[in-house]
MIDOSE-1310 file (N, C-alpha, C; in nm, 2 decimals, decimal comma, always signed):
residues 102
xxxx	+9,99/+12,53/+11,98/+10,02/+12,47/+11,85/+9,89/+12,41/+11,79; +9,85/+12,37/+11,87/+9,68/+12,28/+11,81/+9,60/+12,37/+11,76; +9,57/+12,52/+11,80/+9,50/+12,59/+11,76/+9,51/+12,65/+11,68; +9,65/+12,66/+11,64/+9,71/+12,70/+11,50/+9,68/+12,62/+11,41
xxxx	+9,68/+12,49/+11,43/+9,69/+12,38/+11,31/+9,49/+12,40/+11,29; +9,44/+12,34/+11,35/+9,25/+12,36/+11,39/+9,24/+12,48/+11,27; +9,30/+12,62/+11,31/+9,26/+12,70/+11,23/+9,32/+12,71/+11,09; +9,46/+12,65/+11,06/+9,47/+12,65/+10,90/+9,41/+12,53/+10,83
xxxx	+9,40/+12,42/+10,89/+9,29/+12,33/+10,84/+9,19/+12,37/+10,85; +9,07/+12,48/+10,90/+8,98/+12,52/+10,90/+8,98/+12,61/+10,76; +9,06/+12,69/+10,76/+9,12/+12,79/+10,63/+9,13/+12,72/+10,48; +9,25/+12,60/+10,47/+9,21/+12,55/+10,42/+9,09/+12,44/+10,34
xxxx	+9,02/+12,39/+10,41/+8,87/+12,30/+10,39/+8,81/+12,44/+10,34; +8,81/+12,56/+10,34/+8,74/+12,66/+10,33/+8,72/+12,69/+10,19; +8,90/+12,70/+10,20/+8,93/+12,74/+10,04/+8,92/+12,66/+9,91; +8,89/+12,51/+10,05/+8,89/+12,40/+9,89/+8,70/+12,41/+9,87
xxxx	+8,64/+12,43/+9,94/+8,52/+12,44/+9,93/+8,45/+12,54/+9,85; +8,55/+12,63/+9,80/+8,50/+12,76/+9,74/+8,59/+12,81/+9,65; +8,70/+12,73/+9,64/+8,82/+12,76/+9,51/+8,73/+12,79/+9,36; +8,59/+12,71/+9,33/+8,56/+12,69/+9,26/+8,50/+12,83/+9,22
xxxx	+8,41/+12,90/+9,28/+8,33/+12,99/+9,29/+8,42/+13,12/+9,33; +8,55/+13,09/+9,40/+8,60/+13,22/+9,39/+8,73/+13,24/+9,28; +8,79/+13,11/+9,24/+8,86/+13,15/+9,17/+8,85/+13,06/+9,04; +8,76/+13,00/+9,00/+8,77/+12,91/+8,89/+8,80/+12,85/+8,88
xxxx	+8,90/+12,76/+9,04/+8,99/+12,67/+8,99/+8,84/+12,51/+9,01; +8,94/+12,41/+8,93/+8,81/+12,33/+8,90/+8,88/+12,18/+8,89; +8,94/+12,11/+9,01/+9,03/+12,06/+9,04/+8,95/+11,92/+9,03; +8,99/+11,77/+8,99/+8,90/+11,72/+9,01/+8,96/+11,62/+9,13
xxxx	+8,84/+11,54/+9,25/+8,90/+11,54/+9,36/+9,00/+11,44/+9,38; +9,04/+11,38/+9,29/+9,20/+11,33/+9,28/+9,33/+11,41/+9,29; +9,31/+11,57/+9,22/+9,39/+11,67/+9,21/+9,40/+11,73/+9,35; +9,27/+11,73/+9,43/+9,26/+11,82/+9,55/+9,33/+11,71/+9,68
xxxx	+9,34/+11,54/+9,63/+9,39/+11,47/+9,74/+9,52/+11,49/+9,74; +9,58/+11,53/+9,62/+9,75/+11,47/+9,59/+9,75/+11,61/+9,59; +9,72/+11,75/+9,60/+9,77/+11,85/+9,66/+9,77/+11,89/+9,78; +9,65/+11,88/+9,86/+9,60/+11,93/+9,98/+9,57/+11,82/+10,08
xxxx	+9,53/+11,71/+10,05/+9,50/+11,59/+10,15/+9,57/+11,54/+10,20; +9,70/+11,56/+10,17/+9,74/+11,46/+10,32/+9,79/+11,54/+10,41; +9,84/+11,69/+10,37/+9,85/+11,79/+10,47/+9,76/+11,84/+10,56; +9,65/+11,85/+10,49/+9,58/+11,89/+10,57/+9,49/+11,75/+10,69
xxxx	+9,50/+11,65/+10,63/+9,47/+11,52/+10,74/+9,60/+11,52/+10,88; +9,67/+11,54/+10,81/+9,81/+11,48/+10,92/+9,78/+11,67/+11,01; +9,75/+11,80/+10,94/+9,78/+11,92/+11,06/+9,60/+11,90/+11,12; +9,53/+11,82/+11,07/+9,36/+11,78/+11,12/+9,42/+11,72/+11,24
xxxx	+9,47/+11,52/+11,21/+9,48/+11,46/+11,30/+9,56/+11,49/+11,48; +9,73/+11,55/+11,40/+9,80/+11,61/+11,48/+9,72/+11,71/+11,57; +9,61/+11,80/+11,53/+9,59/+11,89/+11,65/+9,47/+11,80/+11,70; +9,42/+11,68/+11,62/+9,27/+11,66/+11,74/+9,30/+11,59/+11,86
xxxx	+9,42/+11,52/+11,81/+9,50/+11,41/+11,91/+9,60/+11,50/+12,02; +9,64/+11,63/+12,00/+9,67/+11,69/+12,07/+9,57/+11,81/+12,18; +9,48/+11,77/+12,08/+9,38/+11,81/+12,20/+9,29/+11,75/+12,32; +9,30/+11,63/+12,24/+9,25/+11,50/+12,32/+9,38/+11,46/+12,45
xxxx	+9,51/+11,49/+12,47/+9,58/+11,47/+12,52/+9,56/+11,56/+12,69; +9,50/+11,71/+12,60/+9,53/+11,81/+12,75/+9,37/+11,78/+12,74; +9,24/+11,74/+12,72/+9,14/+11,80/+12,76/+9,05/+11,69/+12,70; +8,92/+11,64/+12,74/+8,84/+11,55/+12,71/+8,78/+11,54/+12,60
xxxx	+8,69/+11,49/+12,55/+8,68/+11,46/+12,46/+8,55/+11,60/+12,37; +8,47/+11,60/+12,52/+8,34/+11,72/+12,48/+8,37/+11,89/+12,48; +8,51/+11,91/+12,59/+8,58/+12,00/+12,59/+8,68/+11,99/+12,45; +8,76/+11,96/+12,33/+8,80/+11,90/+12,25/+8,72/+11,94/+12,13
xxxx	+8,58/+11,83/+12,14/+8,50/+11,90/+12,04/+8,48/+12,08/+12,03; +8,41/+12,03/+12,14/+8,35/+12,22/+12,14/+8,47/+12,35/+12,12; +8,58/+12,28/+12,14/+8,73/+12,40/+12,10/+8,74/+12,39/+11,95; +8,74/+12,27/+11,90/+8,75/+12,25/+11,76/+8,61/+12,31/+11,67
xxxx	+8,50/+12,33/+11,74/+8,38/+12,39/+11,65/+8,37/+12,53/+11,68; +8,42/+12,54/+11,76/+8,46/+12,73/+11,78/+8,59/+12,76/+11,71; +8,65/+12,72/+11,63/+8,76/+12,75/+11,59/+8,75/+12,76/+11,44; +8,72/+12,67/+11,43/+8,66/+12,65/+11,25/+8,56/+12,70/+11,20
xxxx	+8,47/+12,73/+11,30/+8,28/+12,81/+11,27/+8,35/+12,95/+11,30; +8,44/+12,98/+11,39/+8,51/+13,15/+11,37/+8,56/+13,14/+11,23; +8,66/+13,08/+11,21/+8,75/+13,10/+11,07/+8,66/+13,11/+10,99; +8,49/+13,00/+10,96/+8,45/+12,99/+10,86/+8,36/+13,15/+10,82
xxxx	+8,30/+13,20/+10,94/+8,22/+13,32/+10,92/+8,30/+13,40/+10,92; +8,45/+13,44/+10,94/+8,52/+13,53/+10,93/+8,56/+13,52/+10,78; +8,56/+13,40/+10,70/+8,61/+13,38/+10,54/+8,50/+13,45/+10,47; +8,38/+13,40/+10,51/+8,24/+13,39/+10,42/+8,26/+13,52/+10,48
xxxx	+8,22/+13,65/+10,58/+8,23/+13,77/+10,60/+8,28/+13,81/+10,53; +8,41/+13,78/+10,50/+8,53/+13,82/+10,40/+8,50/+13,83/+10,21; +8,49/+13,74/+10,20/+8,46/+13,68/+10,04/+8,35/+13,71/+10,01; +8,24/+13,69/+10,09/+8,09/+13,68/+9,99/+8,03/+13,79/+10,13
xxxx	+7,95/+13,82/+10,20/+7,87/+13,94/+10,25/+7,88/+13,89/+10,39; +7,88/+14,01/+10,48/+7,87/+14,00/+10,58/+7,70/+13,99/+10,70; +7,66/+13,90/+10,81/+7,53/+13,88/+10,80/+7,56/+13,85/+11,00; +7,43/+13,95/+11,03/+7,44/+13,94/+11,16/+7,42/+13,80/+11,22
xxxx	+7,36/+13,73/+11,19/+7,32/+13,66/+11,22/+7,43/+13,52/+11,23; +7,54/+13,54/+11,16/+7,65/+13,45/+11,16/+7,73/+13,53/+11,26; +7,72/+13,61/+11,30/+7,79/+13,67/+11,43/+7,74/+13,65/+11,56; +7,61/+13,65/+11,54/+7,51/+13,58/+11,64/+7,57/+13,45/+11,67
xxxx	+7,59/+13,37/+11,60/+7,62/+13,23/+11,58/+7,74/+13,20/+11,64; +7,85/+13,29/+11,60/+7,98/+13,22/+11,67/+7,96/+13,31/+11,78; +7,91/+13,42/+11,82/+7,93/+13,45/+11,98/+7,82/+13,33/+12,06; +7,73/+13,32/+12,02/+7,70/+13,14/+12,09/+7,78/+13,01/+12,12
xxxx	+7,84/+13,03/+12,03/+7,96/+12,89/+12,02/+8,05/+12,96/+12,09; +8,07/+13,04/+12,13/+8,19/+13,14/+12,23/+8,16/+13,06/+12,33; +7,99/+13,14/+12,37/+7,93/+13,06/+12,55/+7,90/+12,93/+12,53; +7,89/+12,82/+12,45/+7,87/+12,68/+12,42/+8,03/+12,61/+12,46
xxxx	+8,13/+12,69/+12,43/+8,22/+12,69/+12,47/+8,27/+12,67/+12,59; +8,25/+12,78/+12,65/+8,31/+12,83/+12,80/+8,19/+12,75/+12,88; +8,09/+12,71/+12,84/+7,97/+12,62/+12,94/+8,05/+12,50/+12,91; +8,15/+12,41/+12,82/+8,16/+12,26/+12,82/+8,28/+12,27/+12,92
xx	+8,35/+12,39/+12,95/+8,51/+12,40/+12,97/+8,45/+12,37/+13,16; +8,35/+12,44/+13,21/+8,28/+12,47/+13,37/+8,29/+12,30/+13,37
């Protein structure tokens, strides 16, 4: 369930970061708290605290930046151009991964 939440809060932060540029929306950040902010704090908090429960703190991090640096290069692949070099990137955070988990 954590990883689900990790990645729609990743999804979302994405979308608020680029609503502007992809769809014109032009929200100002009072509009983006009282639509999106406390959902996305409370499905943030809920999964980092649920991650912290099964697994430490450096194992935790590094699940959470592989989760959201995949979502993010898979959006930006998506939306704006695809670039080797951000595939490079998250297959490192794969093994950056699996080296904090050993």
């Amino acid at each position: 369930m954590e990883y689900v939440l990790i990645l729609l809060s990743g999804v979302l932060f994405w979308f608020k970061s680029n609503s502007k540029i992809l769809f014109g929306l032009n929200w100002s950040p009072w509009e983006w708290w009282l639509y999106t902010g406390l959902i996305s704090n409370y499905m943030s908090l809920y999964a980092w605290w649920g991650l912290m429960s099964k697994y430490d703190v450096w194992f935790a991090t590094a699940v959470w930046v592989l989760l959201t640096t995949t979502a993010e290069v898979i959006l930006n692949c998506t939306y704006f151009e695809f670039n080797y070099i951000k595939l490079i990137g998250v297959v490192l955070c794969i093994i950056g991964t699996f080296i904090a988990s050993l």
